[in-house]
C-alpha positions as CSV (number, residue, x, y, z in Angstrom):
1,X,6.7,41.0,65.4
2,X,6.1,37.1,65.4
3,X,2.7,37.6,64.2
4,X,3.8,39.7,61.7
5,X,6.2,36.9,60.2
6,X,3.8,34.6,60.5
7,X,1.7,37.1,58.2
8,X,4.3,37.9,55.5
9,X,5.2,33.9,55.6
10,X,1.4,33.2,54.9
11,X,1.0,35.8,52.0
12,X,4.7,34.8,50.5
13,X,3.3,31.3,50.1
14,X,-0.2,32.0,49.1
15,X,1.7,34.0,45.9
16,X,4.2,30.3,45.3
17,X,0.7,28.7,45.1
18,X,-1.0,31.2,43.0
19,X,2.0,31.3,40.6
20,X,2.1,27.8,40.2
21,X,-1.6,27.3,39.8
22,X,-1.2,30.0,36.9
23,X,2.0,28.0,35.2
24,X,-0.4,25.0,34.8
25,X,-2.5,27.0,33.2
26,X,-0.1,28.3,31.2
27,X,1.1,24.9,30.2
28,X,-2.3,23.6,29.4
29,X,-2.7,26.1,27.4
30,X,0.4,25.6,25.1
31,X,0.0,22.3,24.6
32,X,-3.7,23.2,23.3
33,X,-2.6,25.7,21.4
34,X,0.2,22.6,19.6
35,X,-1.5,19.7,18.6
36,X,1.0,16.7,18.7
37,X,1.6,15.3,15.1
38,X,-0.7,12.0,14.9
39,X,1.2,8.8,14.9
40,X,1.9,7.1,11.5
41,X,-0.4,4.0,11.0
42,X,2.0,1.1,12.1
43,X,1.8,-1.7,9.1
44,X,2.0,-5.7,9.6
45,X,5.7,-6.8,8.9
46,X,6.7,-7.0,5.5
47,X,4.5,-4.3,4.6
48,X,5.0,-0.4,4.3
49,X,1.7,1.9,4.3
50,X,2.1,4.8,1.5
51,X,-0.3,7.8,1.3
52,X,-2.6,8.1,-0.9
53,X,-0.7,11.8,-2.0
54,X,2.6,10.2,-2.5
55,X,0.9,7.7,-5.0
56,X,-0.4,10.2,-7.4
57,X,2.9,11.4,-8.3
58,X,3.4,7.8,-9.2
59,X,0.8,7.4,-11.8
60,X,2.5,7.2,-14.4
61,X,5.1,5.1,-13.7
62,X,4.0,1.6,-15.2
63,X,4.1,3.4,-18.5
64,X,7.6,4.3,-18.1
65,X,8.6,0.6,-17.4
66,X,6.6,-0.4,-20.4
67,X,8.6,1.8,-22.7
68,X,11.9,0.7,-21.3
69,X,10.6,-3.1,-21.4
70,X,9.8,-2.7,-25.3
71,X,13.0,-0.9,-25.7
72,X,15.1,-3.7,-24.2
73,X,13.2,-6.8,-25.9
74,X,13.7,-5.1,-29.3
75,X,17.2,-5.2,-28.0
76,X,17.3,-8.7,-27.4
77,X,18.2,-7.8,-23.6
78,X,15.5,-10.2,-22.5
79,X,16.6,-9.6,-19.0
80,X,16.3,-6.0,-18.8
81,X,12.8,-6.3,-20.2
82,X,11.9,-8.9,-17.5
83,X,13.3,-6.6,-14.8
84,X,10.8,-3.7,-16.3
85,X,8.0,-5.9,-16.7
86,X,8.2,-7.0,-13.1
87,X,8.4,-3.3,-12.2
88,X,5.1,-2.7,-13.9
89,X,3.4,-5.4,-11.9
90,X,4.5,-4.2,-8.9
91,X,2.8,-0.9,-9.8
92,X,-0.3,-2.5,-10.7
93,X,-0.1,-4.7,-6.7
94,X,0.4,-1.4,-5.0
95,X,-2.6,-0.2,-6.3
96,X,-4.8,-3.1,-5.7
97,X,-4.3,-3.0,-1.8
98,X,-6.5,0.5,-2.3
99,X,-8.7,-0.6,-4.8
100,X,-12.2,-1.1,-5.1
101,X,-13.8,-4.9,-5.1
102,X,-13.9,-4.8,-8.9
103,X,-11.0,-2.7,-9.5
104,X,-8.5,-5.2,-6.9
105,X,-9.8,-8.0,-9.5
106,X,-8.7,-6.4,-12.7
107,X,-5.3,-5.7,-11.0
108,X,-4.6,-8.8,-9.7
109,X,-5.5,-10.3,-12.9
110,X,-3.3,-7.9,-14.9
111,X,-0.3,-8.0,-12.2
112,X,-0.4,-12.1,-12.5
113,X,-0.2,-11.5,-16.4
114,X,3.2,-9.4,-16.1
115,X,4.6,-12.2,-13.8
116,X,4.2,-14.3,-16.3
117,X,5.0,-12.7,-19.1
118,X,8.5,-11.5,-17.4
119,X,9.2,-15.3,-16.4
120,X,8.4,-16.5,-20.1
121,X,10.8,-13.7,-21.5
122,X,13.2,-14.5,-19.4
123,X,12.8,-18.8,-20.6
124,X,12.9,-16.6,-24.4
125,X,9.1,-17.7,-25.0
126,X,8.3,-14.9,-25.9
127,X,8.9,-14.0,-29.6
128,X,6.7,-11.2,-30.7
129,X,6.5,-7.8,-29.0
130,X,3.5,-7.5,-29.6
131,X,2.8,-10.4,-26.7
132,X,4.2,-7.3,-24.5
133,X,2.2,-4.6,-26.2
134,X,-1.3,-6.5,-25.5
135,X,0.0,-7.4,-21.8
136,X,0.4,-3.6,-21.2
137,X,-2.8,-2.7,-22.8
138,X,-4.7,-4.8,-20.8
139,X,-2.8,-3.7,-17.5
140,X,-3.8,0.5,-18.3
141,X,-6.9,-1.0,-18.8
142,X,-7.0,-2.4,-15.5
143,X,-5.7,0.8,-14.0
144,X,-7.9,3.3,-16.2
145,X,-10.9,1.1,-14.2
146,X,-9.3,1.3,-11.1
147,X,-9.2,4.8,-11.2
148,X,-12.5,5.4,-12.7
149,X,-14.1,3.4,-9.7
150,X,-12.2,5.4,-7.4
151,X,-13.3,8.8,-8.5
152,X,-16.9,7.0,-8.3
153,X,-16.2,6.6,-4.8
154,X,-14.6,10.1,-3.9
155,X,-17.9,11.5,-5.9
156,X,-20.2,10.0,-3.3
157,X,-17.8,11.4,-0.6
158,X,-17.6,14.3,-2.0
159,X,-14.1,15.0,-2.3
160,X,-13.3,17.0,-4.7
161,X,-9.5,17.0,-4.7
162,X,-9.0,13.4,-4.8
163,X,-11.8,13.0,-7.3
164,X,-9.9,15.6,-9.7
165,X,-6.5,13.1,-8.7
166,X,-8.3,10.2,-9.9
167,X,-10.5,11.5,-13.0
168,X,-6.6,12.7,-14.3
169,X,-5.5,9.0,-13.7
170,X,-8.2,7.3,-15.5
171,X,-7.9,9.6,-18.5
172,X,-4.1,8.8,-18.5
173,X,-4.3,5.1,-18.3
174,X,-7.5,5.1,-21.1
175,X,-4.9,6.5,-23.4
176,X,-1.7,4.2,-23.0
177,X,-4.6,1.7,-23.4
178,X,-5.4,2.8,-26.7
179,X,-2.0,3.1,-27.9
180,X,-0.5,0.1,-26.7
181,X,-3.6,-1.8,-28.2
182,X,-3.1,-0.6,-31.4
183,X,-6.2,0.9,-31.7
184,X,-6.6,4.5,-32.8
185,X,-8.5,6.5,-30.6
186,X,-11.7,7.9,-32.0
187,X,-12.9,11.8,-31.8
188,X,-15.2,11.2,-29.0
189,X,-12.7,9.1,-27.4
190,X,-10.0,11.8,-27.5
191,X,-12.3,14.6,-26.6
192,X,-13.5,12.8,-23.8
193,X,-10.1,12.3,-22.3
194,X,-9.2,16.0,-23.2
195,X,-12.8,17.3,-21.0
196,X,-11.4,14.8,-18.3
197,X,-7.9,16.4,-18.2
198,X,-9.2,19.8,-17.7
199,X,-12.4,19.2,-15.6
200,X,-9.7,17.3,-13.2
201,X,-7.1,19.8,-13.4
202,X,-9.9,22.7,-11.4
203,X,-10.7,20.4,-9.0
204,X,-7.0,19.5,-8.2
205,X,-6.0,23.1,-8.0
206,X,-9.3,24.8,-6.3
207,X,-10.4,21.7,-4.5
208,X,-14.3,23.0,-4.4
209,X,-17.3,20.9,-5.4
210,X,-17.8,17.8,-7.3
211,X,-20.4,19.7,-9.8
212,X,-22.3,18.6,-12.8
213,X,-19.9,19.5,-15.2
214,X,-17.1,16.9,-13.4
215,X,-19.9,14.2,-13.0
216,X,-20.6,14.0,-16.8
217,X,-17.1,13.9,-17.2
218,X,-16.3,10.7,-14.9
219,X,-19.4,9.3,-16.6
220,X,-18.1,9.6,-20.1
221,X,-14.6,8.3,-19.3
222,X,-16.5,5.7,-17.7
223,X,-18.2,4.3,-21.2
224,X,-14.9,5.0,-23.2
225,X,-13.2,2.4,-21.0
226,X,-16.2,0.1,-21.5
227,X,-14.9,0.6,-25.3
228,X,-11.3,0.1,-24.6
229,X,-12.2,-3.6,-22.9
230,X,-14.5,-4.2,-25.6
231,X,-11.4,-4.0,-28.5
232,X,-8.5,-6.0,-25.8
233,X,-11.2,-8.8,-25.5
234,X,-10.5,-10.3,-29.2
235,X,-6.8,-10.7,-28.0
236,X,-7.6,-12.6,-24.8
237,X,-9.0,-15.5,-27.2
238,X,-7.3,-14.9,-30.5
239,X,-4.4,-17.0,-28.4
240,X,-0.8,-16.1,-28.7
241,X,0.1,-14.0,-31.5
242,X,2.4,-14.6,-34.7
243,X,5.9,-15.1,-34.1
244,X,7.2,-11.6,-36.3
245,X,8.7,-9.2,-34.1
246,X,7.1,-5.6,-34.4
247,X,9.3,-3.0,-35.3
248,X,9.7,-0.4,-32.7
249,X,7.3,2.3,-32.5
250,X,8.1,5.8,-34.1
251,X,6.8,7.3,-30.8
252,X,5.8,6.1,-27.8
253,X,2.2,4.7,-27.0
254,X,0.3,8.0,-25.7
255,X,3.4,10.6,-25.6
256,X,3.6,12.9,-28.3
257,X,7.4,14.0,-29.9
């Protein structure tokens, strides 16, 4: 009878070990199956890191704070435009700390120029809007470039997506360019920006390859910048402009009614 116990006893635990051996497993298992969510990238203090999704969204923001500063100074509300202005370079900064080597240049250059410009219309320096609209041709110049480098860089990478993100951006920026300069646009310009817009918007929605077709696009939009920096250098040494105010715009730069 004893032995017997002793026999059942040995079995019983022999099954504990077995089950727990197989519970291990089990849990191994699960936690293979669900990966733990990676760890956001901790920033220095003082700093926030932003992905580069959420910024794409974004692209179009300076130009909104344009608008509103033009709006305001034609208003005479010299603060609000300040308060716009500032908005605008901090646009142009958040960019910058993704840029490329020549790309961080022209935006730092371009952000330092809204600073200014929002401290002098603040002092009421500034008497002619069009001080404002060759500040914010300049600065969609700096981001049309920003973003055209960028898409250079995703095209050696090979990532289509983000390419298609950032061949749309350049195309944006090239035209506020144009219309804040002043400068009409010419056919090749527009059709250019129009090839851009659509070649962008495939890649953005079926991801893919970065083909031939997209290449000669990013290549194009490349020399129509050159173009657009050609025409804003006149302003950079012409000095600052006569004191008449413009008269608002019937439309805004680069937005159709």
């Amino acid at each position: 009878m004893y032995r017997r116990s002793i026999g059942i006893m040995t079995v019983l635990m022999m099954a504990v070990v077995l089950c727990g051996v197989g519970l291990k497993g089990c849990e191994k298992k699960a936690e293979a199956a669900v990966e733990p969510a990676k760890p956001a990238p901790q920033a220095p203090e003082g700093y926030v890191v932003v992905e580069e999704d959420v910024l794409v969204v974004l692209n179009d923001a300076p130009g909104e704070y344009f608008h509103k500063a033009k709006q305001s100074f034609l208003k005479k509300d010299y603060k609000a435009t300040a308060e716009e202005i500032r908005k605008g370079a901090a646009f142009l900064k958040l960019q910058a700390a993704r840029a490329t080597t020549g790309g961080k240049a022209l935006l730092t250059a371009s952000a330092d120029e809204l600073d200014k410009l929002a401290n002098n219309v603040e002092q009421g320096t500034v008497t002619s809007a069009k001080t404002l609209d060759d500040a914010f041709a300049r600065a969609h110049y700096a981001l049309a470039k920003h973003h055209y480098l960028k898409a250079m860089e995703y095209k050696a990478k090979g990532a289509a997506t983000k390419f298609g993100h950032a061949l749309k951006a350049s195309a944006i920026h090239l035209e506020r360019g144009f219309a804040w300069s002043g400068h009409e646009m010419e056919a090749a310009t527009a059709a250019t920006v129009k090839d851009a817009g659509l070649v962008s918007g495939k890649l953005i929605e079926g991801g893919g390859r970065v083909g031939k077709e997209a290449g000669e696009a990013v290549d194009k939009i490349g020399v129509e910048i050159e173009k657009l920096g050609k025409k804003l250098e006149p302003a950079k040494k012409a000095g600052p402009p006569a004191s008449t105010p413009a008269a608002a715009p019937a439309a805004e730069p680069g937005k159709t009614k």
